[in-house]
C-alpha positions as CSV (number, residue, x, y, z in Angstrom):
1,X,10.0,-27.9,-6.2
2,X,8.7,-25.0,-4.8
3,X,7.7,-24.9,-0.8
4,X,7.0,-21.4,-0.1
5,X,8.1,-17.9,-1.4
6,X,8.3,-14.7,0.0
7,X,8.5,-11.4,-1.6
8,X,8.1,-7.5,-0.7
9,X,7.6,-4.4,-2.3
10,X,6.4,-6.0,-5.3
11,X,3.5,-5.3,-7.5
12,X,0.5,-4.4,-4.8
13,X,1.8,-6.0,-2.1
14,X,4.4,-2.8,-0.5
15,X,5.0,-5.5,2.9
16,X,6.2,-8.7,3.3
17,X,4.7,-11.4,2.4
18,X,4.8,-15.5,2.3
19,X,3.0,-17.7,0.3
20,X,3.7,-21.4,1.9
21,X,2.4,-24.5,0.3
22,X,3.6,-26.9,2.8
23,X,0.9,-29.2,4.0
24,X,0.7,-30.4,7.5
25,X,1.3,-33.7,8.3
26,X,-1.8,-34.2,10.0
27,X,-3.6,-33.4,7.0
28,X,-4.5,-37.0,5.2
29,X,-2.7,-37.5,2.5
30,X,-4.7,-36.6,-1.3
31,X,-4.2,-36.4,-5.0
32,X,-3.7,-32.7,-4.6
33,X,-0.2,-32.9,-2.5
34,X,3.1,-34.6,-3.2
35,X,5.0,-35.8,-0.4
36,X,8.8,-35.4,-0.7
37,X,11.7,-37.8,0.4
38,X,11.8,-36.4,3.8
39,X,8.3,-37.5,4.4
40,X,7.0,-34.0,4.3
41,X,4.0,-32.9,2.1
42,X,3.4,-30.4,-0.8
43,X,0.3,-28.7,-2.4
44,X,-0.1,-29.2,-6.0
45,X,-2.8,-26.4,-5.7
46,X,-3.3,-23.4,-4.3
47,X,-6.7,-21.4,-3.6
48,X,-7.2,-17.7,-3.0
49,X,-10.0,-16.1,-2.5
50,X,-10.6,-12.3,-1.9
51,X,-12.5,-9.4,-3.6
52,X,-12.1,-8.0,-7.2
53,X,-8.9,-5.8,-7.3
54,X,-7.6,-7.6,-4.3
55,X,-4.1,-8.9,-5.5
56,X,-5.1,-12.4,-6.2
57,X,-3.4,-12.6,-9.1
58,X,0.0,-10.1,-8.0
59,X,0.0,-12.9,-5.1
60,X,1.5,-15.3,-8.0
61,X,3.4,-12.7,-10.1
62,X,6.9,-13.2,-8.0
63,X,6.9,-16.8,-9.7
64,X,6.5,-15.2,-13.3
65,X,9.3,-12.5,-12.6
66,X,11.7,-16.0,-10.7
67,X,11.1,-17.7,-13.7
68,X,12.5,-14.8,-16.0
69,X,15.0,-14.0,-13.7
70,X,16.9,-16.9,-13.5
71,X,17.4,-18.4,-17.0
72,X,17.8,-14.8,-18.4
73,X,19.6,-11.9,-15.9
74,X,23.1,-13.7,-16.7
75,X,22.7,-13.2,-20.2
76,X,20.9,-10.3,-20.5
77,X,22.3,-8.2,-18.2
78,X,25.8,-6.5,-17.4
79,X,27.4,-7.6,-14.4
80,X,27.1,-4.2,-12.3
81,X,23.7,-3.3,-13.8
82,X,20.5,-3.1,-11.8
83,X,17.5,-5.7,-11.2
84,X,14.7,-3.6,-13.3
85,X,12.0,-3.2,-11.3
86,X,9.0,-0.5,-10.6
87,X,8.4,-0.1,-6.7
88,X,5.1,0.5,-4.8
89,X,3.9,3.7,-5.5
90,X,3.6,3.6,-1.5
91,X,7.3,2.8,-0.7
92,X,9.2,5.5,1.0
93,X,12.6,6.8,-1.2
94,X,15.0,4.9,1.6
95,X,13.2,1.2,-0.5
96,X,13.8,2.4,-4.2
C-alpha cells in the first residue's frame, strides 16, 4: 500500500515534490478510502486538476518508473551500473 511518494528531478517536475494520499481522520469515513490496521485512512482515488500541459499526468509517472524498477533493475542491470534516467532540462550539472 502506497501512502505517499516523493520524487525530484523527474520528468517536469525539477523540485521536490510529495504526493500524500493519507486521509485525515476527521474526514468521515467513504467507499473511496481504506482504513489500515493502525486505524489510519487511505485514498483509493486521487484528483488533480490543473491546465493542459501542466504535469498532471508526470505527477503519477514516478509510480510507472517504481513499478519497473523494482521487479526488473536486479536482473537487468549490472551491479555498478547506473539508474537510467534523463534529468530536467533545468537542472544545473552539480544534479546529473
Amino acid at each position: 500500500m502506497i501512502k505517499w511518494f516523493r520524487f525530484k528531478n523527474f520528468q517536469s517536475y525539477l523540485d521536490d515534490c510529495e504526493v500524500d494520499l493519507t486521509v485525515n481522520q476527521k474526514v468521515a469515513s467513504s467507499y473511496f478510502d481504506h482504513e489500515l490496521n493502525d486505524k489510519s485512512k487511505v485514498a483509493k482515488v486521487l484528483g488533480v486538476f490543473g491546465g493542459n500541459g501542466a504535469g498532471k499526468s508526470n505527477l503519477i509517472k514516478p509510480l510507472s518508473f517504481i513499478s519497473w524498477f523494482i521487479p526488473n533493475s536486479f536482473y537487468e542491470m549490472e551491479k555498478n551500473e547506473k539508474i537510467p534516467y534523463h534529468p530536467h532540462f533545468l537542472a544545473s550539472d552539480h544534479l546529473r
